[in-house]
C-alpha positions in Angstrom: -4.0 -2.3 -4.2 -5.3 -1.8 -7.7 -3.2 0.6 -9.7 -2.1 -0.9 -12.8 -4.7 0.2 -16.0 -5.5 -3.2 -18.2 -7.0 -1.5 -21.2 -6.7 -4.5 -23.4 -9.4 -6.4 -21.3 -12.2 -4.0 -21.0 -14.0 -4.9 -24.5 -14.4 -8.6 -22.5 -16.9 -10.2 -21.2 -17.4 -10.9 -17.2 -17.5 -14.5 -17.8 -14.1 -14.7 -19.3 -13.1 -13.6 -16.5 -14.6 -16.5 -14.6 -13.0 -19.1 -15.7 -9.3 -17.7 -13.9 -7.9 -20.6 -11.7 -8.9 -20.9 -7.8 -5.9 -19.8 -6.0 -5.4 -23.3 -3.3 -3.1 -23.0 -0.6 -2.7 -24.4 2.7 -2.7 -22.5 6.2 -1.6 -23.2 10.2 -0.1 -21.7 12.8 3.1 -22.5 14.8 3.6 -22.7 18.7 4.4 -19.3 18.9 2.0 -17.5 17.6 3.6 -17.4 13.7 0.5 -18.0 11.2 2.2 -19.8 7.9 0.7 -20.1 4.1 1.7 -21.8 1.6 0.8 -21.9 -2.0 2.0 -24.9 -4.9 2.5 -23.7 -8.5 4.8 -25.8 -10.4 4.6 -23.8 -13.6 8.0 -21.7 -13.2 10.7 -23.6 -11.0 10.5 -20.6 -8.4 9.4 -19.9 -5.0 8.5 -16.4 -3.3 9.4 -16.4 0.6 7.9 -13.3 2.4 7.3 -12.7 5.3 4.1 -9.5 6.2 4.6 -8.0 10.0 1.5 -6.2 11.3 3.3 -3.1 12.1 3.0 0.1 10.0 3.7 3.9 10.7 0.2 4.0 12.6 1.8 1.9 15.8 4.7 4.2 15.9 5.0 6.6 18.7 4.3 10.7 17.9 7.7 11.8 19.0 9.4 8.9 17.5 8.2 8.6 13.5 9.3 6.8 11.0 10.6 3.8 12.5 7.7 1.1 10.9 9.8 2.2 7.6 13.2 2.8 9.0 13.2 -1.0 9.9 12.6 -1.8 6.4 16.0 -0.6 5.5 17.4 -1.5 8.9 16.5 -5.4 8.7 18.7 -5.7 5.6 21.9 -5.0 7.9 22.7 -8.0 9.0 22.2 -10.3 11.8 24.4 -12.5 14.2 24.7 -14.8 11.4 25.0 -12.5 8.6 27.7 -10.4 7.5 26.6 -6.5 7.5 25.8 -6.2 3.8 26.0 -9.8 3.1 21.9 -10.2 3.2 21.3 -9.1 -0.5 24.4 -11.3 -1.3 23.2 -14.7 -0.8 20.2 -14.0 -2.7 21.9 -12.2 -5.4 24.5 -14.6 -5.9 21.8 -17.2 -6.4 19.9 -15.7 -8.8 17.3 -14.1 -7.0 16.1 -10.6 -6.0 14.5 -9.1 -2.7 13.0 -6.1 -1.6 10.3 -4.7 1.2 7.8 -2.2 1.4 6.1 -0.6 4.1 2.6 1.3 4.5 0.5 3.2 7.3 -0.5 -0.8 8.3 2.2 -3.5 7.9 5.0 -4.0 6.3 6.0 -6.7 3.7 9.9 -8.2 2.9 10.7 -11.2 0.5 12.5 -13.3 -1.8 11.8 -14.2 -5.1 14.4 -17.3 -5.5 15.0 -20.6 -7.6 12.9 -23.1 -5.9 15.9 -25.2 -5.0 17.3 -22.1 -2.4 13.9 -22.3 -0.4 16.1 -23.1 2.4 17.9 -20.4 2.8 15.3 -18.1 2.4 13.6 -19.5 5.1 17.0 -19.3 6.8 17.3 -15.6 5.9 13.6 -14.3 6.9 14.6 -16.1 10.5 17.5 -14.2 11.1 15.8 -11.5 10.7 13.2 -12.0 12.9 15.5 -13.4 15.4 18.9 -12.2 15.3 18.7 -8.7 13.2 21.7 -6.0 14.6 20.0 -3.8 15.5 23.3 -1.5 17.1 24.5 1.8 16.7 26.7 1.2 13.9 24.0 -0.2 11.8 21.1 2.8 12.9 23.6 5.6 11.9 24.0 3.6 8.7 20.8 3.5 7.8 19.3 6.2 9.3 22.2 8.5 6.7 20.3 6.7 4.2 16.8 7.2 5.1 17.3 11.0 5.5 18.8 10.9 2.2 15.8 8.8 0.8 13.2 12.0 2.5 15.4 14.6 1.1 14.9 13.0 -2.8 11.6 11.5 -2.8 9.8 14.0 -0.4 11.4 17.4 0.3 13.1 17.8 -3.2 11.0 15.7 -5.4 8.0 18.0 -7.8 4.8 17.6 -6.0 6.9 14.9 -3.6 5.5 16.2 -0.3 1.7 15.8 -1.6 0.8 13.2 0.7 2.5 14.5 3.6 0.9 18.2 3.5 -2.6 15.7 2.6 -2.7 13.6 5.7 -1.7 16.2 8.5 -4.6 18.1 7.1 -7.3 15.4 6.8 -6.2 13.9 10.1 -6.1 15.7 13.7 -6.2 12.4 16.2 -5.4 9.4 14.1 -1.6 8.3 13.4 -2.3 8.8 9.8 -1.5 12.1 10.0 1.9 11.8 9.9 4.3 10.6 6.7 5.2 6.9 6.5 8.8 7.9 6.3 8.3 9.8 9.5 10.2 13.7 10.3 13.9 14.3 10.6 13.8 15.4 13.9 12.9 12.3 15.1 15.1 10.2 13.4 17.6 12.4 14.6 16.8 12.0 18.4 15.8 7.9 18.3 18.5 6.3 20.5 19.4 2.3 19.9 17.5 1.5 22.7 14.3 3.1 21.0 14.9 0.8 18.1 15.4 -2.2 19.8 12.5 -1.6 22.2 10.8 -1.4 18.7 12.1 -4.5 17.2 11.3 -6.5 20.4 7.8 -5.4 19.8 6.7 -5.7 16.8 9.3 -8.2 14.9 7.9 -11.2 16.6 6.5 -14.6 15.1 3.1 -13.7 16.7 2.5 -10.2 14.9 3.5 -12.1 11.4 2.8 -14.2 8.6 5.2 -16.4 6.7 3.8 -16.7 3.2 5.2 -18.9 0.4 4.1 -19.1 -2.9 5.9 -21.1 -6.2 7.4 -24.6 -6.9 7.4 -26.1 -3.8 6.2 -29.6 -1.9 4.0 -29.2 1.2 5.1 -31.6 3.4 9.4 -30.7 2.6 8.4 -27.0 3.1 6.2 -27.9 6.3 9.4 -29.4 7.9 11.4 -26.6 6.3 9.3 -24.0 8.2 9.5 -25.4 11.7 13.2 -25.7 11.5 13.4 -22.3 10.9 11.4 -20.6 13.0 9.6 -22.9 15.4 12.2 -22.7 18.2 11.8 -18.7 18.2 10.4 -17.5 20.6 6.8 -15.5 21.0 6.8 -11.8 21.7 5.7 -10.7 25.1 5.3 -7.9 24.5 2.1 -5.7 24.0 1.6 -5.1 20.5 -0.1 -1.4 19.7 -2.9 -1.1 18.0 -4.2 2.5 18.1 -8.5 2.5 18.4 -8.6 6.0 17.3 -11.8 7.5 15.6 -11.0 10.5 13.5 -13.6 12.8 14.1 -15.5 14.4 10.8 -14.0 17.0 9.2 -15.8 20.0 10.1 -16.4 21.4 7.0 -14.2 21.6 3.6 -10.5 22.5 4.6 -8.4 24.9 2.1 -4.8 25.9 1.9 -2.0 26.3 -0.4 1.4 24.8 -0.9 4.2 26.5 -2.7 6.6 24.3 -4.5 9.8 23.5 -6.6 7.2 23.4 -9.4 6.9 24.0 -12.7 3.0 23.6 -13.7 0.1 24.6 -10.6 -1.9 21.5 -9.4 -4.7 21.1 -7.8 -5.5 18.3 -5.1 -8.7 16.9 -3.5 -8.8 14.5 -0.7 -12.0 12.7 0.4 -12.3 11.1 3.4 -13.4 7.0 2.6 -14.6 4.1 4.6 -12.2 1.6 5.8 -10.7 -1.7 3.1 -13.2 -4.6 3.5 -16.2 -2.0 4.5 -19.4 -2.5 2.0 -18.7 1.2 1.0 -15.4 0.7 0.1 -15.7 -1.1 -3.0 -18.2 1.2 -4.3 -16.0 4.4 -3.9 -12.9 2.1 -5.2 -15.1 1.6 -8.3 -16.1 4.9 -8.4 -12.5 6.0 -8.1 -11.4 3.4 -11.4 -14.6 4.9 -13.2 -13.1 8.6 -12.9 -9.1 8.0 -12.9 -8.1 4.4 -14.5 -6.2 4.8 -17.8 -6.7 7.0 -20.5 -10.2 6.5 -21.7 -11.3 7.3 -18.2 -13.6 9.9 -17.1 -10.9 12.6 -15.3 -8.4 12.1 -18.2 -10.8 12.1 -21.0 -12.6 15.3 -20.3 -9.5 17.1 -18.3 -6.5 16.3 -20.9 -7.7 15.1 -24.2 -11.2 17.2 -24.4 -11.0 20.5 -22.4 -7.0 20.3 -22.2 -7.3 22.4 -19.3 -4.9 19.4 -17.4 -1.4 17.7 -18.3 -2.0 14.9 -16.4 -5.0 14.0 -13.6 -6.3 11.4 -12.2 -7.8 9.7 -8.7 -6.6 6.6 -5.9 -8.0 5.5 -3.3 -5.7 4.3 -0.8 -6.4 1.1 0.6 -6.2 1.5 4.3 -7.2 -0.8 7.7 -9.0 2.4 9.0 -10.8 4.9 7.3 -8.4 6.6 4.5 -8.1 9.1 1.5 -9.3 8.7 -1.6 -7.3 11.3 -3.9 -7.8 13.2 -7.3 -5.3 15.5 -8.8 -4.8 17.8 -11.5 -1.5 19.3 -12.7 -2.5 22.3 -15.1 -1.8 22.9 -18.5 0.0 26.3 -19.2 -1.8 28.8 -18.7 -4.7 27.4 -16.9 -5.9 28.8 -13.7 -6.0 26.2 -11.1 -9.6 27.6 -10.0 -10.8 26.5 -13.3 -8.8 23.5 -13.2 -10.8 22.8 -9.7 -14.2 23.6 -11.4 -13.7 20.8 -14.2 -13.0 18.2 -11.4 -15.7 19.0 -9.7 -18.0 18.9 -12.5 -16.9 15.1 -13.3 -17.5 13.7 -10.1 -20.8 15.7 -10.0 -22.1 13.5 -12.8 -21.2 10.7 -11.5 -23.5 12.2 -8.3 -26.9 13.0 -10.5 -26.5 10.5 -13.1 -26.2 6.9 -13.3 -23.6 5.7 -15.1 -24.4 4.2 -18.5 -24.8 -0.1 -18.8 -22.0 -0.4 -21.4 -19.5 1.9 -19.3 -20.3 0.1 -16.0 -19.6 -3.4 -17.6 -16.1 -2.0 -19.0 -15.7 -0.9 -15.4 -16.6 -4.2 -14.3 -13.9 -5.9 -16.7 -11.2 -3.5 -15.6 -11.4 -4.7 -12.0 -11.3 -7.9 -12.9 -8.5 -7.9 -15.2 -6.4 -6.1 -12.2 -7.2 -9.0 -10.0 -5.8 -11.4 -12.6 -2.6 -9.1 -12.5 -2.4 -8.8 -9.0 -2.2 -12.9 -8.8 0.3 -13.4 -12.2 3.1 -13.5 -10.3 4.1 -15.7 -7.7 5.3 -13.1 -5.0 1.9 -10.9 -6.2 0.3 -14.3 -4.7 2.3 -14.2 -1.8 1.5 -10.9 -0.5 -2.4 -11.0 -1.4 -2.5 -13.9 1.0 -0.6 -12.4 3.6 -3.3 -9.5 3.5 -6.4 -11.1 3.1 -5.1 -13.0 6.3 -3.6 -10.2 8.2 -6.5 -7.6 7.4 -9.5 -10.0 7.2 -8.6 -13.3 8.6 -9.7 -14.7 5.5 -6.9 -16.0 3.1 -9.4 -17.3 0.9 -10.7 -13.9 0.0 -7.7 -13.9 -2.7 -10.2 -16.2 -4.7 -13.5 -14.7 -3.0 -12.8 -10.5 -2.5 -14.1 -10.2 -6.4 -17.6 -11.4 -5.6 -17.8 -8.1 -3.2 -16.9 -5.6 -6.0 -19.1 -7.5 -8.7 -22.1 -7.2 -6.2 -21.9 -3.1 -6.5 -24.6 -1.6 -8.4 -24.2 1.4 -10.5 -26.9 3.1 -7.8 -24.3 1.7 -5.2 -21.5 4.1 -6.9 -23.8 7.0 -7.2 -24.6 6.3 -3.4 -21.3 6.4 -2.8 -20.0 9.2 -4.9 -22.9 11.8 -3.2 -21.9 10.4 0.2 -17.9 10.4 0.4 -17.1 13.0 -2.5 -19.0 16.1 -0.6 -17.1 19.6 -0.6 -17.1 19.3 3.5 -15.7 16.3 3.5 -12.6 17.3 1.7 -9.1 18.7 1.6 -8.5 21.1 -1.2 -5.0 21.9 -1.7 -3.4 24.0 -4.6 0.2 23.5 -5.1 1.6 26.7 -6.7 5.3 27.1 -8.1 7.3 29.0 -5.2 8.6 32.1 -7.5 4.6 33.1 -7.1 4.8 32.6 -3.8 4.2 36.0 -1.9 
């Protein structure tokens, strides 16, 4: 959740940091199932309206993938209100903006919109849940566009297909191991009665939240809310929720990918702990220590000091199960990606012997802090951390409380952590080579 470096903070103190406003907010649930949160800040005259539905690329179907993300492009069609194409028109034409996202867990639209159209993006999030089209003519649309969207940002994009060639690796059982986006063959073979068999499913007021965040007034939005979408109806429908253990790796797994690459890299996955798990924060702190922002570890010895890397760094992705953290490497000229492997290695293996030193583990401590202030600047930022903490937790009110967690890791908590999860056999190692050496 945390990618965005804050350098300017980190010569500050942790108590500065203490005196950031309580997020307040109000939360209930409708008749049918639809849990609703709402959030007053007066400061800008604007309201976010989004709406989070607990359906990712992990409760797709094997032979059908993709469609968790294909509906993100789908919903914006139109429904049996709207005009196909007209659903980025009212909000345009009023001054605001929209978008969605989707992830291996849920996926996320809103509104960002003058807080005197809160109506009719209210209106608009209800026709999507209700009335979407969800017809042929709208699914070859889209699905044109989605296979255009693989072909640029996967297939023909440097290093685009990291994550894909990543997770069918680390995963052998778990729904992870396919790409969010999903494979062309199966958007090729969906029929419209796969996707509305999917919409009917998993687009329902009970696998939801509504969260609102900006200049609004409680009790107006309150009524505002039921008369858009208390009269929907609740899903009946079984919701999937795969229960899949992925079993250990069994040892460190190797392989090679040849690319449309200029510059070798070099790419190590670790298998991590599940979001909200005790271990989690620690490796997520470990992983800031080693990859955020130039004056960290990765990118201080790899670029500026041995200059053996162009760029490198590490994430840890934020998952509902047990997920990836990943560092990379993309080689200087000249630089063989062996060695390249060697000087990553040998930074996380100080982190593993040694304990980090006091004055580097408070700037660590002020970075994550500063990122949580970011996260919450902005009113649809506020909006979806709500809609998480509630979907992933049940616990809103982590948005104010989740920062207590990672200020209660120790630096022997990170070094714990870094022996445990960032072992050679419990890796993927991949080196991405440019195709003309390919043999």
């Amino acid at each position: 959740m945390r990618w965005i470096p804050i350098l300017l903070f980190s010569c500050l103190t942790v108590s500065a940091f203490s005196q950031a406003r309580k997020i307040s907010f109000e939360k209930y649930e409708l008749d049918n199932g639809l849990k609703v949160i709402l959030h007053q800040d007066k400061s800008t005259p604007i309201v976010a309206v989004s709406v989070m539905y607990h359906v990712g690329s992990k409760n797709e179907d094997p032979d059908r993938t993709g469609f968790a993300h294909f509906f993100e492009h789908l919903l914006f069609e139109g429904s049996e209100h709207i005009g196909r194409g007209e659903f980025d028109m009212y909000v345009q034409r009023s001054g605001g903006t929209l978008n969605a996202n989707t992830t291996h867990d849920r996926t996320f639209y809103f509104e960002v919109l003058p807080s005197n159209q809160l109506a009719m993006g209210l209106w608009l999030e209800s026709e999507r849940m209700l009335h979407a089209k969800v017809e042929e003519k709208g699914i070859e649309t889209q699905r044109e566009v989605v296979k255009e969207e693989r072909r640029q940002r996967y297939d023909n994009q440097p290093y685009g297909s990291v994550l894909e060639e990543v997770f069918k690796r680390a995963y052998q059982e778990h729904p992870y191991r396919w790409p969010v986006i999903g494979y062309m063959k199966d958007l090729n073979a969906a029929t419209e009665e796969d996707y509305v068999n999917f919409y009917e499913t998993f687009y329902v007021p009970n696998n939801a939240i509504l969260s609102i965040a900006g200049d609004i007034d409680i009790p107006e939005t309150k009524k505002l809310v039921e008369k858009y979408f208390g009269s929907i109806p609740r899903g009946e429908r079984p919701v999937y929720r795969p229960d899949i253990q992925e079993p250990p790796l069994k040892g460190e797994i190797r392989d090679t990918v040849f690319d449309n690459i200029q510059l070798p890299a070099v790419i190590q996955a670790y298998r991590i702990p599940a979001q909200g798990t005790k271990d989690f924060y620690a490796v997520d702190m470990f992983s800031t220590l080693l990859a955020q922002g130039e004056s960290s570890r990765l990118y201080k010895s790899l670029v500026d000091e041995q200059q053996k890397a162009l760029f490198a760094g590490n994430f840890p992705l934020s998952m509902e199960d047990p997920g990836l953290s990943i560092a990379f490497g993309i080689a200087n000229m000249g630089v063989d990606t062996k060695d390249l492997e060697e000087a990553m290695d040998a930074e996380i293996k100080k982190v593993q012997e040694t304990l980090i030193p006091e004055r580097e583990f408070q700037k660590l401590r002020n970075q994550i802090e500063a990122d949580f202030v970011t996260e919450n600047s902005r009113v649809v930022g506020v909006a979806e951390s709500l809609a998480n903490y509630e979907m992933y937790y049940g616990d809103a009110d982590l948005i104010n409380k989740e920062i207590d967690r990672y200020m209660a890791v120790t630096r022997e908590d990170i070094r714990r952590a870094a022996k445990k999860y960032f072992s050679t056999d419990n890796r993927v190692v991949l080196y991405y080579l440019p195709k003309p050496s390919q043999p």
